[in-house]
mmCIF file of the N, C-alpha and C atoms, coordinates in Angstrom:
data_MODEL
# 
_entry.id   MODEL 
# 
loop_
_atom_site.group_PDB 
_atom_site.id 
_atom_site.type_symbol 
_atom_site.label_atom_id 
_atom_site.label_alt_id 
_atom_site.label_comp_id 
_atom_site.label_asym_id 
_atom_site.label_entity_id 
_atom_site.label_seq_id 
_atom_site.pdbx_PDB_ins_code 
_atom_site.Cartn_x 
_atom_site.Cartn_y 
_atom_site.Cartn_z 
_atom_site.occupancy 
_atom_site.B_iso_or_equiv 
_atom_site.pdbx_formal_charge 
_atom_site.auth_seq_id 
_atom_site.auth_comp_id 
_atom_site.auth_asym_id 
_atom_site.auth_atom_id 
_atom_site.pdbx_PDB_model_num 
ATOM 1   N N  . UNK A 1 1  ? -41.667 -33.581 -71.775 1.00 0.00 ? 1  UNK A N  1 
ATOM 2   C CA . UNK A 1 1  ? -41.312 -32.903 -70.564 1.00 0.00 ? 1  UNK A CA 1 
ATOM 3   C C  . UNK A 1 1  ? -42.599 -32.485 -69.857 1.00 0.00 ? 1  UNK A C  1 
ATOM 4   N N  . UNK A 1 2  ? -42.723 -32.223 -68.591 1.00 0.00 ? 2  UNK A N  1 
ATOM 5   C CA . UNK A 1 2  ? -43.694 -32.093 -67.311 1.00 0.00 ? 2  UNK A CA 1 
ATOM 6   C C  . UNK A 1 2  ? -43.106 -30.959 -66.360 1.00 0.00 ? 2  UNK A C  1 
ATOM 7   N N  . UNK A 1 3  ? -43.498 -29.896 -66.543 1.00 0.00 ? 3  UNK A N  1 
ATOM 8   C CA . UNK A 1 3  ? -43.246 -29.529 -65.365 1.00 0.00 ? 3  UNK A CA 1 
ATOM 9   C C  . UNK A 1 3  ? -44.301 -29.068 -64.058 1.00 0.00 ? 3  UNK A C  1 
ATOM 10  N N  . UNK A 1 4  ? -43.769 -29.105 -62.883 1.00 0.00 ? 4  UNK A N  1 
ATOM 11  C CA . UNK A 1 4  ? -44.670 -29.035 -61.445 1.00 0.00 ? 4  UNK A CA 1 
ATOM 12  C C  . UNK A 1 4  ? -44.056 -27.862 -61.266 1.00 0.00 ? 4  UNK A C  1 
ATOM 13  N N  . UNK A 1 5  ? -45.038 -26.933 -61.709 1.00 0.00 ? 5  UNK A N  1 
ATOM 14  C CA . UNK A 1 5  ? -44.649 -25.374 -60.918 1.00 0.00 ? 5  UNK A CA 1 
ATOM 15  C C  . UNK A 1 5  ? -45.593 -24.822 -59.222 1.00 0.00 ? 5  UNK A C  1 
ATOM 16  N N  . UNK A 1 6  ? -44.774 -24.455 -58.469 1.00 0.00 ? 6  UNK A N  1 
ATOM 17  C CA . UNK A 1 6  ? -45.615 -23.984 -57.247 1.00 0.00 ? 6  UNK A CA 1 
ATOM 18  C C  . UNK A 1 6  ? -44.882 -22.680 -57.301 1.00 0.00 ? 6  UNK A C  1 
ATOM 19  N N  . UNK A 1 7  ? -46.081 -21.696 -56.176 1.00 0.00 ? 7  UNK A N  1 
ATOM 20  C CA . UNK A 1 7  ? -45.214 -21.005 -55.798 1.00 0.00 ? 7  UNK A CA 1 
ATOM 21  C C  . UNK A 1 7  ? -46.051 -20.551 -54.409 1.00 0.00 ? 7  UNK A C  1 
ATOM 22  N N  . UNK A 1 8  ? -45.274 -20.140 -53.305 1.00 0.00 ? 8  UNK A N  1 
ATOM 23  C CA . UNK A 1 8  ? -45.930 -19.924 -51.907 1.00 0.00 ? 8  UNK A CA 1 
ATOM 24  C C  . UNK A 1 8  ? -45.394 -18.570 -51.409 1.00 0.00 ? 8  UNK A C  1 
ATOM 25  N N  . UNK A 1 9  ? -46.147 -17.708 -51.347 1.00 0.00 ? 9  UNK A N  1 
ATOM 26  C CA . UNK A 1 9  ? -45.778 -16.225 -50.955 1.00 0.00 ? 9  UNK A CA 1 
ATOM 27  C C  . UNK A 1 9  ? -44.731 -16.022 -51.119 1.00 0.00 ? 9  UNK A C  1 
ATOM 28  N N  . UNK A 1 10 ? -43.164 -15.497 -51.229 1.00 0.00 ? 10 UNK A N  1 
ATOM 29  C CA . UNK A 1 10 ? -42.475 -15.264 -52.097 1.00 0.00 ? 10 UNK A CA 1 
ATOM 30  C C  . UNK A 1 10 ? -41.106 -15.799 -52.640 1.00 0.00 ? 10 UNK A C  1 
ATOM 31  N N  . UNK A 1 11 ? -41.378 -16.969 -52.836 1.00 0.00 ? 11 UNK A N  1 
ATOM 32  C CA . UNK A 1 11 ? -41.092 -17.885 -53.271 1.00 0.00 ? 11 UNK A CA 1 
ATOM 33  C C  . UNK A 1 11 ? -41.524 -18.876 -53.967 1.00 0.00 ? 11 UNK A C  1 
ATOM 34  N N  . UNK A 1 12 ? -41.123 -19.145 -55.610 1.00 0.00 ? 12 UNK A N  1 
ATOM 35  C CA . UNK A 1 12 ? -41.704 -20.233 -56.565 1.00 0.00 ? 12 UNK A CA 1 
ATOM 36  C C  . UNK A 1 12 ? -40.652 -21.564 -56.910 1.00 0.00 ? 12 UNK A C  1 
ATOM 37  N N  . UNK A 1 13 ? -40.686 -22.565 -57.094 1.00 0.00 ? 13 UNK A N  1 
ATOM 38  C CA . UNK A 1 13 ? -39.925 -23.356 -57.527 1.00 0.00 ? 13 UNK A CA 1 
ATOM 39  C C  . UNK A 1 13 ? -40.571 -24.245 -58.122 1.00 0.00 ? 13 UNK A C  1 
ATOM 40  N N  . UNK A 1 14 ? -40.267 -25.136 -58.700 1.00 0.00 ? 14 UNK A N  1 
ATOM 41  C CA . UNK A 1 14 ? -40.262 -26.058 -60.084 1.00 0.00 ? 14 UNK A CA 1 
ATOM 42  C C  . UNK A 1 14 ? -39.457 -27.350 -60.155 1.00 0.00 ? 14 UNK A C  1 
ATOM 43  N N  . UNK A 1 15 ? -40.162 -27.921 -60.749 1.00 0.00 ? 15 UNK A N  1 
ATOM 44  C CA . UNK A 1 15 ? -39.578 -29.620 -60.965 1.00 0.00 ? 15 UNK A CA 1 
ATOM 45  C C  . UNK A 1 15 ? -39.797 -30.471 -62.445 1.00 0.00 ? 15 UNK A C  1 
ATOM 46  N N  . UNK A 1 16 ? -38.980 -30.342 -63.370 1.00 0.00 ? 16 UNK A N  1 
ATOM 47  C CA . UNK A 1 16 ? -38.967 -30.776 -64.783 1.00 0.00 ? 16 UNK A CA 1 
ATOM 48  C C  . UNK A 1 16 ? -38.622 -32.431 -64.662 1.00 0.00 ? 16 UNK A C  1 
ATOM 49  N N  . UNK A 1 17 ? -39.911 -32.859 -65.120 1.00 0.00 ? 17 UNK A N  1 
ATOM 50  C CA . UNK A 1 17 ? -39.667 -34.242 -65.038 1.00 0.00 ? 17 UNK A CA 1 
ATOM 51  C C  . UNK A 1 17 ? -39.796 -34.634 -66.916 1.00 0.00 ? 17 UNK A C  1 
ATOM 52  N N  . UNK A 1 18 ? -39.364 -35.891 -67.049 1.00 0.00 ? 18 UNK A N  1 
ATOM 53  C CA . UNK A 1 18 ? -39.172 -36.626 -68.305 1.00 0.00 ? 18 UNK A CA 1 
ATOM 54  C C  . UNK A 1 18 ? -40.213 -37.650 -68.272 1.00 0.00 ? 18 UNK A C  1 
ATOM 55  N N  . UNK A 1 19 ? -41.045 -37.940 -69.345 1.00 0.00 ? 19 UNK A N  1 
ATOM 56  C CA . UNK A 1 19 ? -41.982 -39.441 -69.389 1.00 0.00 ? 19 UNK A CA 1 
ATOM 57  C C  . UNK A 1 19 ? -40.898 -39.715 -70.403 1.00 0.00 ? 19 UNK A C  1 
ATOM 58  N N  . UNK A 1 20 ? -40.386 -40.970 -69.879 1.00 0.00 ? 20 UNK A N  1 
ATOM 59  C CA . UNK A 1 20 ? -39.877 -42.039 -71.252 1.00 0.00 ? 20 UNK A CA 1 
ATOM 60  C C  . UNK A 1 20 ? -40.696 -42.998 -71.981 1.00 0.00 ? 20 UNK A C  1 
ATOM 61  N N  . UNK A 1 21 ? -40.319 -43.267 -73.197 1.00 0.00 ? 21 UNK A N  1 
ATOM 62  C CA . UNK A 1 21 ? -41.613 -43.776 -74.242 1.00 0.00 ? 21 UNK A CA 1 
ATOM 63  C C  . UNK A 1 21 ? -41.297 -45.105 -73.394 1.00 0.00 ? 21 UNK A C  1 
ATOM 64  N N  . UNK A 1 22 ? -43.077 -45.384 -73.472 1.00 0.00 ? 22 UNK A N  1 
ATOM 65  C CA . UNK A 1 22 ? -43.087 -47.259 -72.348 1.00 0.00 ? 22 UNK A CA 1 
ATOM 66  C C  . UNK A 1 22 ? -43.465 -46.545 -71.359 1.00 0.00 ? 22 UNK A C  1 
ATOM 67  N N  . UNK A 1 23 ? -43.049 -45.942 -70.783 1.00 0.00 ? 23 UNK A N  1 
ATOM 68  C CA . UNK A 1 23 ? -43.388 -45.802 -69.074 1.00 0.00 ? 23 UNK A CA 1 
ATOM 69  C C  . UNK A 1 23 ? -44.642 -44.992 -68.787 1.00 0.00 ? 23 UNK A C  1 
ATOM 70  N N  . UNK A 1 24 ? -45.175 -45.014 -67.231 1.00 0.00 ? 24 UNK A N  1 
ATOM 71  C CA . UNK A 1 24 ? -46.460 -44.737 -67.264 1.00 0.00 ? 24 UNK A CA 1 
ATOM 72  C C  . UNK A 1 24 ? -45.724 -43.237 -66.051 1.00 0.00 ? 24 UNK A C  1 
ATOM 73  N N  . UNK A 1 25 ? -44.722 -43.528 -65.420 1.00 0.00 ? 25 UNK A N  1 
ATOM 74  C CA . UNK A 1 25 ? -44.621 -42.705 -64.192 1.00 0.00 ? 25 UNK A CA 1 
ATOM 75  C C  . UNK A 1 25 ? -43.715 -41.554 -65.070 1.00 0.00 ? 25 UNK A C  1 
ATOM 76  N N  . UNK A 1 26 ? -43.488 -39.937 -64.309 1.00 0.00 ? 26 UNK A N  1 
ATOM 77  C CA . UNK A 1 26 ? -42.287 -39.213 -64.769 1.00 0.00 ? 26 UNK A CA 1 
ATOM 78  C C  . UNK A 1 26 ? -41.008 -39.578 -64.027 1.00 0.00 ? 26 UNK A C  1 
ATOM 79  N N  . UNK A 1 27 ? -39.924 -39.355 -64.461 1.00 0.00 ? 27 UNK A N  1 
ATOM 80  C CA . UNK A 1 27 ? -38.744 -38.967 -63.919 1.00 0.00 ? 27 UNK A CA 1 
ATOM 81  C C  . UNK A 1 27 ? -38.345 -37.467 -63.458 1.00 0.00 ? 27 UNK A C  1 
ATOM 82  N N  . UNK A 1 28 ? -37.754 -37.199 -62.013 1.00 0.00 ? 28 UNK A N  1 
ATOM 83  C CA . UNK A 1 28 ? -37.181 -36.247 -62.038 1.00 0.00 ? 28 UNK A CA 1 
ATOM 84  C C  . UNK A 1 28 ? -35.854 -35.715 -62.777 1.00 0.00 ? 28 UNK A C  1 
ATOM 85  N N  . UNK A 1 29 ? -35.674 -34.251 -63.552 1.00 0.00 ? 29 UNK A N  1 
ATOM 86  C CA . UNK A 1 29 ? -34.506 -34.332 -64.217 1.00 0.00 ? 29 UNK A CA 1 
ATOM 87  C C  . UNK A 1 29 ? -33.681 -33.314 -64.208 1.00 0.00 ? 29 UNK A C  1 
ATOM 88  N N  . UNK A 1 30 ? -34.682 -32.259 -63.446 1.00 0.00 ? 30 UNK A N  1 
ATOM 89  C CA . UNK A 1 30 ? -34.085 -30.641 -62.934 1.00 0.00 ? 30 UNK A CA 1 
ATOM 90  C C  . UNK A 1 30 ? -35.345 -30.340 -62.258 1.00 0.00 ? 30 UNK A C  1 
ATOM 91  N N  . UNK A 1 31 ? -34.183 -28.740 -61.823 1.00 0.00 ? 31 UNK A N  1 
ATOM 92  C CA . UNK A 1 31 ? -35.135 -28.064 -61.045 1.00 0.00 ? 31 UNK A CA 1 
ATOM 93  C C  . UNK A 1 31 ? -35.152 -26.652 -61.232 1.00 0.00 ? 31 UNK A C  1 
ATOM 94  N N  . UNK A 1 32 ? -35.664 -25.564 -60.520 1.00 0.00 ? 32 UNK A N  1 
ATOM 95  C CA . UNK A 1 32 ? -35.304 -24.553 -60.280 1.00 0.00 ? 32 UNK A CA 1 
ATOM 96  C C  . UNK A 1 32 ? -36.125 -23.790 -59.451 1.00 0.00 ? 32 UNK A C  1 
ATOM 97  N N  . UNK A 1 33 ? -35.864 -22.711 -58.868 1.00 0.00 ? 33 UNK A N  1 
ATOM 98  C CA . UNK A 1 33 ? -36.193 -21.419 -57.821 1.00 0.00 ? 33 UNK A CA 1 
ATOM 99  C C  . UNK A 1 33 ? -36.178 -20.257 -58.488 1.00 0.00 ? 33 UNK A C  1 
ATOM 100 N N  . UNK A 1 34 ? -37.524 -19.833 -58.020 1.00 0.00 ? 34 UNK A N  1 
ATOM 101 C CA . UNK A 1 34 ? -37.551 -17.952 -58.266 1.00 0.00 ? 34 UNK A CA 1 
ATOM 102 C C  . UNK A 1 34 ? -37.746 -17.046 -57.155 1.00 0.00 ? 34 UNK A C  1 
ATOM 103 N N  . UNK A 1 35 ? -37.538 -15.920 -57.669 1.00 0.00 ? 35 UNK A N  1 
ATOM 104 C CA . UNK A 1 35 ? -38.201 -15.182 -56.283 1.00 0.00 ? 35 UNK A CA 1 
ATOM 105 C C  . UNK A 1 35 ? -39.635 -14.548 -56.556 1.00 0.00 ? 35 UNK A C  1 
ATOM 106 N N  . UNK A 1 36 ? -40.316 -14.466 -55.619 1.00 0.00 ? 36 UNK A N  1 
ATOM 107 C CA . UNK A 1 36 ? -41.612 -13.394 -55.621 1.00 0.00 ? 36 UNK A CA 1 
ATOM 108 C C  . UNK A 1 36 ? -42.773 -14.771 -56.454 1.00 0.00 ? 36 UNK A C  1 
ATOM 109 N N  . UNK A 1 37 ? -42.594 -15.801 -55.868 1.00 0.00 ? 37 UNK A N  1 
ATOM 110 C CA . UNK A 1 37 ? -43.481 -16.384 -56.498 1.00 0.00 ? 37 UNK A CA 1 
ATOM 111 C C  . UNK A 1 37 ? -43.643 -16.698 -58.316 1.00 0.00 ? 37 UNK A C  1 
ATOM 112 N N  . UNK A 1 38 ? -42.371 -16.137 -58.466 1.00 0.00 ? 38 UNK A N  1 
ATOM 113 C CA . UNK A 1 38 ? -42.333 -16.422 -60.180 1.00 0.00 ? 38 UNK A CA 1 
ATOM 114 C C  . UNK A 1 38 ? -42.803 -17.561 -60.835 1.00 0.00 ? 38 UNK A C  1 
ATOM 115 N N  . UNK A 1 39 ? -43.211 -17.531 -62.152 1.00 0.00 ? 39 UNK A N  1 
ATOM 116 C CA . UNK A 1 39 ? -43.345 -19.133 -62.778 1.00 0.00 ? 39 UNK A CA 1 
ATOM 117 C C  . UNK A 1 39 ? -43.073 -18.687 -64.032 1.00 0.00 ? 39 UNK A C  1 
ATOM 118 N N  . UNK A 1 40 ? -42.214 -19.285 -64.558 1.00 0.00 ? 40 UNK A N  1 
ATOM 119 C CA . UNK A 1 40 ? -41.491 -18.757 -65.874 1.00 0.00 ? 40 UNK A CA 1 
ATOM 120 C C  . UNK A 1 40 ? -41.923 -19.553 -66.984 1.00 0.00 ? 40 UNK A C  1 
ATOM 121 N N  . UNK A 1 41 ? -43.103 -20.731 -66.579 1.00 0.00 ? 41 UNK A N  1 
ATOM 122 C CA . UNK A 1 41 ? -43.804 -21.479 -67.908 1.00 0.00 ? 41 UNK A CA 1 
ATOM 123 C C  . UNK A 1 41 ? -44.857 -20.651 -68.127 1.00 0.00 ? 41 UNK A C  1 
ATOM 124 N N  . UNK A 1 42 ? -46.037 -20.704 -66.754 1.00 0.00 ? 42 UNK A N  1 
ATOM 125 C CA . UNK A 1 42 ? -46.958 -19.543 -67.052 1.00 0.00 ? 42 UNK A CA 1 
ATOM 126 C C  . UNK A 1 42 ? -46.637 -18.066 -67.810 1.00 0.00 ? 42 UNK A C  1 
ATOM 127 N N  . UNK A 1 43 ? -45.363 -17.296 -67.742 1.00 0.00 ? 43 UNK A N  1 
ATOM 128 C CA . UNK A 1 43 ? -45.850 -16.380 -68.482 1.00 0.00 ? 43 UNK A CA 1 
ATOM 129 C C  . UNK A 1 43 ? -44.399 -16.453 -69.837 1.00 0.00 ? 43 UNK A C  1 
ATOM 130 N N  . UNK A 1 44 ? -44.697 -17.805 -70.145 1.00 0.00 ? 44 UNK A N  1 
ATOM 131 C CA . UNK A 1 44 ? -44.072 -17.971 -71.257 1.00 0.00 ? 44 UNK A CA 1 
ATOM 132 C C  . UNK A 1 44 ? -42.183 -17.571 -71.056 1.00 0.00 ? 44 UNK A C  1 
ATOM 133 N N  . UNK A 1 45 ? -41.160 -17.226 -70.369 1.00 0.00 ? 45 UNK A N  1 
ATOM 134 C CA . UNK A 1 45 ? -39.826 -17.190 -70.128 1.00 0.00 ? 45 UNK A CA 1 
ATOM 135 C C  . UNK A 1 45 ? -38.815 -18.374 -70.305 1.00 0.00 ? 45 UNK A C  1 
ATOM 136 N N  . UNK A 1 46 ? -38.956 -19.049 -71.047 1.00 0.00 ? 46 UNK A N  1 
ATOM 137 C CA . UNK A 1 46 ? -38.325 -20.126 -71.522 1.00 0.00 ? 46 UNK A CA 1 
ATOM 138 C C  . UNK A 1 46 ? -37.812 -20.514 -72.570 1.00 0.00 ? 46 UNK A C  1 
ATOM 139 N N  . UNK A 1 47 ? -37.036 -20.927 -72.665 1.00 0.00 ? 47 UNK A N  1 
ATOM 140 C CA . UNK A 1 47 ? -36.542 -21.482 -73.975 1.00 0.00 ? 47 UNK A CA 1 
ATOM 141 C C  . UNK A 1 47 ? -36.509 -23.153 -74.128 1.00 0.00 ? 47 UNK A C  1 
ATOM 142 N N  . UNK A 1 48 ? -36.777 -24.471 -74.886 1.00 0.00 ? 48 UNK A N  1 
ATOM 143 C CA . UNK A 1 48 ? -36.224 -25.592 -74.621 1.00 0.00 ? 48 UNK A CA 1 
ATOM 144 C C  . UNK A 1 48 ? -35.553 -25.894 -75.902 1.00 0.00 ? 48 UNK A C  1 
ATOM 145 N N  . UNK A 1 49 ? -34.897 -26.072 -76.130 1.00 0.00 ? 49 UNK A N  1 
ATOM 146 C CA . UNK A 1 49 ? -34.275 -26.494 -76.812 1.00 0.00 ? 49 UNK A CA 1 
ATOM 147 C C  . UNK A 1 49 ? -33.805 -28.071 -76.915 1.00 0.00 ? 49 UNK A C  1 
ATOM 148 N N  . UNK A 1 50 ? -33.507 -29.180 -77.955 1.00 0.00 ? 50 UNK A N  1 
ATOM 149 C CA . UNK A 1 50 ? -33.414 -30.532 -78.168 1.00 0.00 ? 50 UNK A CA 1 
ATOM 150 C C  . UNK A 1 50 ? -31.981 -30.853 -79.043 1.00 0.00 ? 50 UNK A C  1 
ATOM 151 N N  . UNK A 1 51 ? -30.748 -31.959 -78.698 1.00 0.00 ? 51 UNK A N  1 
ATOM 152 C CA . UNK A 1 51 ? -29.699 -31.626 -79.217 1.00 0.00 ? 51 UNK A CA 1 
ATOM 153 C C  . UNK A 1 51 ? -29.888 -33.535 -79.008 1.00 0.00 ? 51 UNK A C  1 
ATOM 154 N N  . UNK A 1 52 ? -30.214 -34.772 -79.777 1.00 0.00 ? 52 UNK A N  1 
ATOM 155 C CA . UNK A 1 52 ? -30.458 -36.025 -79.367 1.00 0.00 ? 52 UNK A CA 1 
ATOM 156 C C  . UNK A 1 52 ? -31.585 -36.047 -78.326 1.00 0.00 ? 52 UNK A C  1 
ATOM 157 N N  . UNK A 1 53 ? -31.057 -36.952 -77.191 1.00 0.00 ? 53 UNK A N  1 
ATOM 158 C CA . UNK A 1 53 ? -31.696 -37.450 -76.325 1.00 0.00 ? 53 UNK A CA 1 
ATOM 159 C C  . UNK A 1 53 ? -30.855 -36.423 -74.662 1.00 0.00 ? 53 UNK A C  1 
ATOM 160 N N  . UNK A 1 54 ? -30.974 -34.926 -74.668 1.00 0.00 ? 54 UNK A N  1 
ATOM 161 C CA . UNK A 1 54 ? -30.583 -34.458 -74.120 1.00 0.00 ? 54 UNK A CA 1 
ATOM 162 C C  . UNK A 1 54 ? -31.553 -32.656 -74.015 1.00 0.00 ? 54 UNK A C  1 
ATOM 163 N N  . UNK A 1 55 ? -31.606 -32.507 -73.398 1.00 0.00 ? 55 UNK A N  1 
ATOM 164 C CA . UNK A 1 55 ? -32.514 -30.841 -73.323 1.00 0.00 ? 55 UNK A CA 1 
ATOM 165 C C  . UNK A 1 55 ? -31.855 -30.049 -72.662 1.00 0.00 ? 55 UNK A C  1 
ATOM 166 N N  . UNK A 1 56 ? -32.235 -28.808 -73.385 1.00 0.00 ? 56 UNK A N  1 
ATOM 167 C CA . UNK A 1 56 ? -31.354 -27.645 -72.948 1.00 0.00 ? 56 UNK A CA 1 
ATOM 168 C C  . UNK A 1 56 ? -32.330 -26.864 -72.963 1.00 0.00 ? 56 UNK A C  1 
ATOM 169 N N  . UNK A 1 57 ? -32.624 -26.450 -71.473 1.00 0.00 ? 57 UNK A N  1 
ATOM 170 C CA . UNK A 1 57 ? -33.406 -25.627 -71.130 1.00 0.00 ? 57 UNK A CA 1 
ATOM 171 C C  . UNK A 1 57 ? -33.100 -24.326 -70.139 1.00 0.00 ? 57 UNK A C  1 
ATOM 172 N N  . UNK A 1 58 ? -33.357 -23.204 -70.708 1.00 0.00 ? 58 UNK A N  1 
ATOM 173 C CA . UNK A 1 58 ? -33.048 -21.901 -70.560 1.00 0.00 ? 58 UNK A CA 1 
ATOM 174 C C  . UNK A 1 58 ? -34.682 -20.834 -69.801 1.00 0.00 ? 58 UNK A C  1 
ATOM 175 N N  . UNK A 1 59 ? -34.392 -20.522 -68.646 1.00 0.00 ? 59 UNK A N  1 
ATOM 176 C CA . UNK A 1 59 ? -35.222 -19.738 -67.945 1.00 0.00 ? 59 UNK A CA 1 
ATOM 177 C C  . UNK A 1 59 ? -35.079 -18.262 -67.878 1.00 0.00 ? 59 UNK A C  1 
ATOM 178 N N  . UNK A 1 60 ? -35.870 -17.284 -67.601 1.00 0.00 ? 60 UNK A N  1 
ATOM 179 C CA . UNK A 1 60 ? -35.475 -16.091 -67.178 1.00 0.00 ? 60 UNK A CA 1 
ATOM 180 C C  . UNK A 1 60 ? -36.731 -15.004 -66.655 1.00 0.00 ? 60 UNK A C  1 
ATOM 181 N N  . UNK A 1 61 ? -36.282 -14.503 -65.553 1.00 0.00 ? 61 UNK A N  1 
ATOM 182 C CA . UNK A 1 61 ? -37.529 -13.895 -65.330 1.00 0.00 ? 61 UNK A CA 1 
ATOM 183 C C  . UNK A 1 61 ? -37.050 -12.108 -66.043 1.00 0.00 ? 61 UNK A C  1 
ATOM 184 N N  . UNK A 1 62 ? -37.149 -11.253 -64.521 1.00 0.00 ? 62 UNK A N  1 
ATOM 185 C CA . UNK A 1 62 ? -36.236 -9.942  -64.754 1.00 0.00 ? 62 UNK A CA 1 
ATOM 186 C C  . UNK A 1 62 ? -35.611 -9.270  -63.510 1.00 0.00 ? 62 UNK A C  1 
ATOM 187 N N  . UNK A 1 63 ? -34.966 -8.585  -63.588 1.00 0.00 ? 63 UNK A N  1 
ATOM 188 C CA . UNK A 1 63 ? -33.923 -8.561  -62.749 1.00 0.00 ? 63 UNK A CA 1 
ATOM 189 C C  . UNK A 1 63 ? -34.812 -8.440  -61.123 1.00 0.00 ? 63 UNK A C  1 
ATOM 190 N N  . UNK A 1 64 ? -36.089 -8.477  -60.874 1.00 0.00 ? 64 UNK A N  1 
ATOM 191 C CA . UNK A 1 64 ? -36.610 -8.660  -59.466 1.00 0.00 ? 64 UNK A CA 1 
ATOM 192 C C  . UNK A 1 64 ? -37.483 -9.486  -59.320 1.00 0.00 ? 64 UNK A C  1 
ATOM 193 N N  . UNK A 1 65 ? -37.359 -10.845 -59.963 1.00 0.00 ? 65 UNK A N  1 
ATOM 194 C CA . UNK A 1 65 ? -37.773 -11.785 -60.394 1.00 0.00 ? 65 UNK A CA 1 
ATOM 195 C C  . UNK A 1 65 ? -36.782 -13.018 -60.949 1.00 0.00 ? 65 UNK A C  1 
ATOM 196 N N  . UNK A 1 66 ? -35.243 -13.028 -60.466 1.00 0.00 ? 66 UNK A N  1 
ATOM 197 C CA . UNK A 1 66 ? -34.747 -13.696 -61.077 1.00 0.00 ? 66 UNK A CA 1 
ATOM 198 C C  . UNK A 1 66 ? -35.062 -15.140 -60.877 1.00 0.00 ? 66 UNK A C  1 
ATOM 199 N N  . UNK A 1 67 ? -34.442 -16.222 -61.467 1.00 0.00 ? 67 UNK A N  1 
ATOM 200 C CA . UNK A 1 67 ? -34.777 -17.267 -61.874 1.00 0.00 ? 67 UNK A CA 1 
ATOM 201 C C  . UNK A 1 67 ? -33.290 -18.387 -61.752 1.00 0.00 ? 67 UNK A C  1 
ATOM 202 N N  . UNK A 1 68 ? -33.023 -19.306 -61.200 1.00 0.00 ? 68 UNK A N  1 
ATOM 203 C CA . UNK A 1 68 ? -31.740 -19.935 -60.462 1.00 0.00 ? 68 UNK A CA 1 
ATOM 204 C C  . UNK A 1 68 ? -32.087 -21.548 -60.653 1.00 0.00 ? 68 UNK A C  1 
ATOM 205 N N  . UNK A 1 69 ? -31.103 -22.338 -61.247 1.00 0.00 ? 69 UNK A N  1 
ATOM 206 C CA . UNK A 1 69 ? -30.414 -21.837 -62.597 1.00 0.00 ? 69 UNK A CA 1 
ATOM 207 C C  . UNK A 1 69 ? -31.123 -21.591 -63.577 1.00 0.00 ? 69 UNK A C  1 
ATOM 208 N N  . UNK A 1 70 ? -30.321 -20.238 -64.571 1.00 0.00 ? 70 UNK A N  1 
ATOM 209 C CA . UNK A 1 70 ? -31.065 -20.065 -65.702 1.00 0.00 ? 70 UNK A CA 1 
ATOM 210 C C  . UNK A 1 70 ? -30.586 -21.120 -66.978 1.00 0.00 ? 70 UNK A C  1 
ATOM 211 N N  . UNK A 1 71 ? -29.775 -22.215 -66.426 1.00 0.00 ? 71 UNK A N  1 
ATOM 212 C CA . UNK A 1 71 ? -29.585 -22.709 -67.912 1.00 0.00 ? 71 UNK A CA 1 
ATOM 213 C C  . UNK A 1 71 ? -29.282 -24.194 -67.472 1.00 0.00 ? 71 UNK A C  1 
ATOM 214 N N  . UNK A 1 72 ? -30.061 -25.065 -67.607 1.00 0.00 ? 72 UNK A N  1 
ATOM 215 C CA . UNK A 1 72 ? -29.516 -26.694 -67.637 1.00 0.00 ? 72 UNK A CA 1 
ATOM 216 C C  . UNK A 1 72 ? -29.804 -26.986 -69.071 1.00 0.00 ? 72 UNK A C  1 
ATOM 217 N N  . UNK A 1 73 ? -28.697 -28.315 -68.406 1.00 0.00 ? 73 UNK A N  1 
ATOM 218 C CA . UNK A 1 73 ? -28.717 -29.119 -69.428 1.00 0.00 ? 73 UNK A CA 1 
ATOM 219 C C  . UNK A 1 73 ? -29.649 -31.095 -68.594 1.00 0.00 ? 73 UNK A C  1 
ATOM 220 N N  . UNK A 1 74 ? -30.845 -30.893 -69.275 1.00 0.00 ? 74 UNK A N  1 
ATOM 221 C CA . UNK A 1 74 ? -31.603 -32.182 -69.015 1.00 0.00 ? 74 UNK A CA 1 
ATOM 222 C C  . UNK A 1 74 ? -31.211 -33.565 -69.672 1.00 0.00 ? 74 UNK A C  1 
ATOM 223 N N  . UNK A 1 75 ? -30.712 -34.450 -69.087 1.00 0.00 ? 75 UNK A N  1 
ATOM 224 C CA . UNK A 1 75 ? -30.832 -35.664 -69.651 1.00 0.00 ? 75 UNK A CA 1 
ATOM 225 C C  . UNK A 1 75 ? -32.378 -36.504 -69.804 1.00 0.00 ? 75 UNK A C  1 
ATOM 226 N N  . UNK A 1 76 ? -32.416 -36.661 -70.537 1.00 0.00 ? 76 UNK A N  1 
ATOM 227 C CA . UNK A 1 76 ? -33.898 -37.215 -71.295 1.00 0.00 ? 76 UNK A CA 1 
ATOM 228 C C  . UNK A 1 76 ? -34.318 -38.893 -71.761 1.00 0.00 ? 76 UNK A C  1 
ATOM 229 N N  . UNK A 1 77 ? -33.187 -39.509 -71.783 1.00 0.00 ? 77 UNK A N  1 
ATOM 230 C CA . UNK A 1 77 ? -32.903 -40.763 -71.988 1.00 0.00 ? 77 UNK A CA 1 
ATOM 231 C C  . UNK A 1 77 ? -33.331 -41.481 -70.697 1.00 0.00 ? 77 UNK A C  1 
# 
């Protein structure tokens, strides 16, 4: 997994991409939005979790900082 975190005065969002084994480029596979410029990899707010060829990934900031959606499910295949 890859993720592209930005964030621009108060507003952050994010883009979880997949490298599949063989390939040289990522795939897009989720996303998400915070407020206040959040980044929920930088200060560690994550969970990923692996169930096969599928990810379950869980975000969270705090309640003035929330984080949208806090819960996908990534296809990885």
């Amino acid at each position: 997994m890859v993720v592209d975190q930005r964030s621009f005065l108060l507003l952050g969002s994010g883009v979880v991409h997949v490298l599949r084994p063989g390939e040289h480029l990522t795939h897009p596979v989720g996303g998400y939005v915070t407020d206040d410029g959040y980044r929920p990899f930088d200060f560690g707010t994550y969970r990923l979790t692996w169930s096969g060829e599928t990810a379950t990934l869980e975000l969270w900031g705090d309640p003035n900082m929330p984080v949208s959606p806090a819960h996908q499910r990534l296809p990885c295949s």
